[in-house]
N, C-alpha and C positions, 0 to 999 in steps of 0.2 A: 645205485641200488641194483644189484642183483638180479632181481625180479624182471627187468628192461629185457633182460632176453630173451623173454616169453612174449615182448611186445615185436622184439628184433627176429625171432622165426617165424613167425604171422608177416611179414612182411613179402609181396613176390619175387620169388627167382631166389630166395637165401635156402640154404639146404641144412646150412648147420650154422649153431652156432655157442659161443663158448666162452668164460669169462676169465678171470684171469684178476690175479693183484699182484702188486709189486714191491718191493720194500731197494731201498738204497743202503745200504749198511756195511758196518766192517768186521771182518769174521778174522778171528786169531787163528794162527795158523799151525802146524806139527802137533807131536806130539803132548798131550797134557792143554794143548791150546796155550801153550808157551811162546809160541812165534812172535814173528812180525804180524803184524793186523793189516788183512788186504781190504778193499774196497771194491764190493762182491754187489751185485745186484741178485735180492730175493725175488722169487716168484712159488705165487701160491695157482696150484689148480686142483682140478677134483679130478678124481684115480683116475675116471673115466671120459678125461678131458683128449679131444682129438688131435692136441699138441703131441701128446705120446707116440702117435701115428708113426711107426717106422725107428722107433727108438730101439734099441738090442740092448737090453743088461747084461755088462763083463761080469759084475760081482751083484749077486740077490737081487732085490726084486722089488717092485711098484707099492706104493702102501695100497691101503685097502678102505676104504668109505669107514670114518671114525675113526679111523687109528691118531694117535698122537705120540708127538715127542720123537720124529723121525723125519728123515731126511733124505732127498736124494742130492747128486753130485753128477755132472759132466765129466769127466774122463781130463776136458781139460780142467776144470777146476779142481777134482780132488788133485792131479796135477801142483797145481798151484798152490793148496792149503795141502799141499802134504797129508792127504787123508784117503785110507784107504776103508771098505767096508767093515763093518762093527765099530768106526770110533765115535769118538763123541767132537761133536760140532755146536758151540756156542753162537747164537744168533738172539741177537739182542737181551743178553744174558742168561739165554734158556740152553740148556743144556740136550740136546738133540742126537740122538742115534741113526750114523747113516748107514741105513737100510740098503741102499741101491748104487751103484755106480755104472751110467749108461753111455753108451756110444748113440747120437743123434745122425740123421743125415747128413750135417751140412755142422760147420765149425761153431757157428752163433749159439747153438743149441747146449753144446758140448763145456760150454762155459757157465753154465745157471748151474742154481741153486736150486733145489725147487721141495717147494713144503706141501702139507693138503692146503687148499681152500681156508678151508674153517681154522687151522690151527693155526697162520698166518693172520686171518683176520682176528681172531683171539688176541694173537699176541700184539695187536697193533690197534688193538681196542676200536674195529673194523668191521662186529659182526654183521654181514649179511650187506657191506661194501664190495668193490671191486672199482679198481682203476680200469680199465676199458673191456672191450669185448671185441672176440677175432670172432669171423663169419666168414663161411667158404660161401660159395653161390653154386648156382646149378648150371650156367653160362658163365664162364668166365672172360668172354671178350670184354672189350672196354664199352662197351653203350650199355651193358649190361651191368658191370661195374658200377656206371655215373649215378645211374637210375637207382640201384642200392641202395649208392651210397647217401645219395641226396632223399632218399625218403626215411632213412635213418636216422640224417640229421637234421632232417623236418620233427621227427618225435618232438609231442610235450605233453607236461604234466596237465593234470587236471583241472589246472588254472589256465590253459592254453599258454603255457611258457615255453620255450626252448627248453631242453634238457641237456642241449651243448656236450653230446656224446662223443668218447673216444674210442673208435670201434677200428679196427683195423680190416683190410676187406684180402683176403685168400682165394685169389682163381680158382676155380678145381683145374687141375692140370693133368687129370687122369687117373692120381694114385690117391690123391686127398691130401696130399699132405703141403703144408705151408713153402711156399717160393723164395728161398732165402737167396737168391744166387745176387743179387743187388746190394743186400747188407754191406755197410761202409765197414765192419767192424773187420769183418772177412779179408779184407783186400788190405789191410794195413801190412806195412813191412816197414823192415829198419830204415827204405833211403823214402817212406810218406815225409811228405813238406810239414813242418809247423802249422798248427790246426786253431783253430780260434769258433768255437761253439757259441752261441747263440741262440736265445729262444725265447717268440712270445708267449704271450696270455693264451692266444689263439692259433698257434701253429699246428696244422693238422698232423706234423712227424712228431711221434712222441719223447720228450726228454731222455727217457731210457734209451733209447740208440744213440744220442751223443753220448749216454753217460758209457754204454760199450763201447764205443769206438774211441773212448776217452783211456780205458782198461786198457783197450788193445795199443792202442800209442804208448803207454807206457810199458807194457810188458816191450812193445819192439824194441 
């Protein structure tokens, strides 16, 4: 639910914080949406979500709170699907105009898809869902971190349940913006070993990073 993140900034030492859903899917590629069909990871956020933080758009521009039927694109990914700003991009058979194509920080970024909030969970019959939540803190050392993160995943609902959240935690490292320099997907090259992924019920790394660093082995 959504809403958890108005339980998750009431929490001390957290500064910000941000939600975030995901989609796994396979998006046709070139022109007309004729292509080959790549296997793209979606991501929905709201305009003024702090992931944006440091992004520069080459071609137009961020959507706007409401807008629908629009798209942004990584630099690498229009890259990859062959798309440049103004085409149409089909994402679970909806027909999408991208609006934006950005250059991120750091390479991980430069690879998503990324839709509003609302129009992703729309389309995934998700409204007012979210797969996890990123949260910067105000101290980002580590005893600062643990304490976070474990009163985080203390959260429960009304019934005193666990709420078995998936919150990802972001240092503040000065500028705000998320510490990718660790991502496996980043560090892949043609001579990476043979990779073998695995994941429980309860693993605190989210499936979506093997599912990139899954992308990335095959593009190498």
């Amino acid at each position: 639910d959504a809403n958890i993140a108005e339980r998750i900034a009431k929490i001390p030492g957290v500064r910000s914080v941000d939600c975030n859903l995901s989609d796994y899917t396979s998006i046709p590629t070139g022109e007309g949406d004729k292509g080959t069909e790549i296997a793209t990871i979606v991501l929905g956020w709201r305009p003024d979500s702090f992931m944006f933080k440091g992004f520069k758009f080459v071609t137009g521009r961020n959507y706007k709170e409401g807008e629908r039927g629009v798209a942004l694109l990584g630099i690498r990914q229009a890259d990859i699907l062959k798309k440049k700003g103004g085409d149409k991009l089909t994402v679970d058979g909806e027909s999408l105009t991208v609006i934006g194509i950005y250059e991120g920080p750091t390479g991980i970024e430069n690879g998503f898809v990324v839709l509003p909030l609302t129009e992703l969970q729309r389309m995934k019959g998700a409204k007012g869902k979210v797969t996890g939540f990123s949260v910067i803190l105000k101290d980002g050392d580590e005893k600062h971190a643990r304490v976070a993160k474990k009163a985080i995943e203390d959260l429960q609902d009304e019934k005193g349940k666990s709420l078995r959240l998936a919150a990802d935690l972001l240092a503040n490292n000065g500028n705000g913006l998320p510490n990718y320099e660790l991502a496996s997907d980043i560090r892949v090259t043609k001579d990476s070993p043979p990779t073998f992924f695995a994941h429980a019920s309860n693993d605190p790394v989210k499936s979506e990073n093997s599912v990139l660093m899954y992308l990335a082995l095959k593009r190498a």
